[in-house]
Legacy VTK file of the C-alpha trace (Angstrom):
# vtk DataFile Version 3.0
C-alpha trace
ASCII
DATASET POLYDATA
POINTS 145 float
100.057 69.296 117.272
98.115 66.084 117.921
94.998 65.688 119.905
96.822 63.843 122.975
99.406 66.560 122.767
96.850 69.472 123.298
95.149 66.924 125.723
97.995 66.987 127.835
99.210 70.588 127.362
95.557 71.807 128.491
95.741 68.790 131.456
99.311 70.319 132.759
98.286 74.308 132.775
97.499 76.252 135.163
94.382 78.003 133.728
91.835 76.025 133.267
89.961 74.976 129.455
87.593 77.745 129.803
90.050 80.139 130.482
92.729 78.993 128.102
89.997 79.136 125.670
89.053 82.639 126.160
92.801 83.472 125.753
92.801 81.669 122.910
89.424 83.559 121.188
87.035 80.406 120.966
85.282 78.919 122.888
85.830 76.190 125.784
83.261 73.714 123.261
85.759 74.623 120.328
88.872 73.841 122.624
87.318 70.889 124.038
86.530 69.177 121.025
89.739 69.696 119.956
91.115 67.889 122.818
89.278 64.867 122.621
89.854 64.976 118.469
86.546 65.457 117.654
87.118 68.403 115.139
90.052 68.860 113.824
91.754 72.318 113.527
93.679 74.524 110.908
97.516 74.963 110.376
96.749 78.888 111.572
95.106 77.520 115.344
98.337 74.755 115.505
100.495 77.490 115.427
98.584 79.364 117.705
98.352 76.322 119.796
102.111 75.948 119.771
102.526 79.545 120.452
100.098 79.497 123.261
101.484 76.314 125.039
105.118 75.688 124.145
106.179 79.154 123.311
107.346 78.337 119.676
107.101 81.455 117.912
104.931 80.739 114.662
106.857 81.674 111.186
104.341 84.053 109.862
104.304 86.015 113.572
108.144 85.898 112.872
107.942 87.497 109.583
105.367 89.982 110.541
107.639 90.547 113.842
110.926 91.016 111.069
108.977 93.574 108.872
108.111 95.668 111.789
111.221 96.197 113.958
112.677 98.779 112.532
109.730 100.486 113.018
108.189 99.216 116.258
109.572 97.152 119.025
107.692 94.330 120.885
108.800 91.613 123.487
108.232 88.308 122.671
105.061 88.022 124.928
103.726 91.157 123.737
103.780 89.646 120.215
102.056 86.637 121.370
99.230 88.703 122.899
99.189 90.506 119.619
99.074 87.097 117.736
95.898 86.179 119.562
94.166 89.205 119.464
94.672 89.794 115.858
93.190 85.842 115.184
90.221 86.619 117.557
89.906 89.966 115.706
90.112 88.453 112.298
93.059 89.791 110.827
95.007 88.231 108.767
98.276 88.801 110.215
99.933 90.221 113.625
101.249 93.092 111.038
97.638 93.866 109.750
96.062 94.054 113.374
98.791 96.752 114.117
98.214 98.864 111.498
94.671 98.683 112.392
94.811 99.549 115.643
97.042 102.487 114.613
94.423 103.649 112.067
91.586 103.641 114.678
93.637 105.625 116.861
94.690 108.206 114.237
90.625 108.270 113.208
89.287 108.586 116.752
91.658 109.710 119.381
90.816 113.162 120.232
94.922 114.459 119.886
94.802 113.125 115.968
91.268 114.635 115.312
92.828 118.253 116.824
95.802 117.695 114.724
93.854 116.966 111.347
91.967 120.409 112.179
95.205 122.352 112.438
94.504 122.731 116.107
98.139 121.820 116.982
100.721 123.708 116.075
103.830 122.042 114.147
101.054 120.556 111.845
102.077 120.994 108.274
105.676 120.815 109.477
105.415 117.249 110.841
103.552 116.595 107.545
106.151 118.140 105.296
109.060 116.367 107.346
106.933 113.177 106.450
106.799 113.497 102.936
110.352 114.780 102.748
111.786 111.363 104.228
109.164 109.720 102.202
110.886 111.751 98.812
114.306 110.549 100.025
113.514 106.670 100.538
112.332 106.523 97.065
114.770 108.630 95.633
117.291 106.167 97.555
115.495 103.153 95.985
114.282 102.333 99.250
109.980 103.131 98.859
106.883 100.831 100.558
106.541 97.680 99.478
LINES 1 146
145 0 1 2 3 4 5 6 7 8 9 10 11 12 13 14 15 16 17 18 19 20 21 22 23 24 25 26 27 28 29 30 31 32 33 34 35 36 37 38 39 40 41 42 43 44 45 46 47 48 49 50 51 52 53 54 55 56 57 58 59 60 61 62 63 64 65 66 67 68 69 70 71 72 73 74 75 76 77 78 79 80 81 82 83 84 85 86 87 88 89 90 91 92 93 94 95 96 97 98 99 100 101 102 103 104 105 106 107 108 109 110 111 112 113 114 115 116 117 118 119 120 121 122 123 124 125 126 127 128 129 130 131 132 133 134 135 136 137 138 139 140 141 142 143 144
């Protein structure tokens, strides 16, 4: 993505450069300098850029998106959304930010933090269920990578 192109993308939308910069995670001095081409940015905010503007889904989002279907299911926009928030976050990749966001819950939600104290019943099963499937994958050849 070129300066004029990102000139013109921000001049055609229908939020405006403060706005579209807040989506974005920088800020509107940031974006605007970016416009005019007077700091150039990464590979990592072009594909955001891209994403953000033209809808063209970044390959690294589309790997992430690949390594997690089986497990969880996303739209398209809601993996856009998670592709900015994990880059205004800091994470390294869409995958990373959900796996964080899945840890916090699991460490603060009250319903995990009754479960860890054996406060729900079906505890240990759930657990032992877990491990069992876990047991099977690698038997099958099929562990975590």
């Amino acid at each position: 993505m070129t300066a004029k192109k990102l000139s013109d993308a921000i001049a055609s939308h229908e939020k405006n450069q403060g706005q579209i910069a807040q989506d974005l995670g920088i800020t509107s001095t940031t974006l605007g300098r970016w416009r005019k081409g007077e700091r150039s940015f990464g590979e990592s905010d072009a594909k955001l850029l891209r994403l953000y503007f033209f809808g063209k889904m970044p390959f690294d989002l589309l790997r992430d998106r690949e390594s997690l279907k089986n497990t969880l299911r996303f739209t398209m926009d809601e993996w856009a959304v998670i592709l900015i928030l994990a880059k205004r976050e800091g994470f390294k990749t869409a995958a990373d930010w959900v796996a964080g966001k899945i840890r916090g819950y699991l460490e603060n939600s009250p319903a995990a933090i009754d479960v860890r104290r054996g406060e729900t019943t079906g505890f240990q099963e759930a657990l032992e269920n877990v491990l069992d499937k876990d047991d099977d994958a690698k038997q099958a050849g099929l562990g975590h990578h």
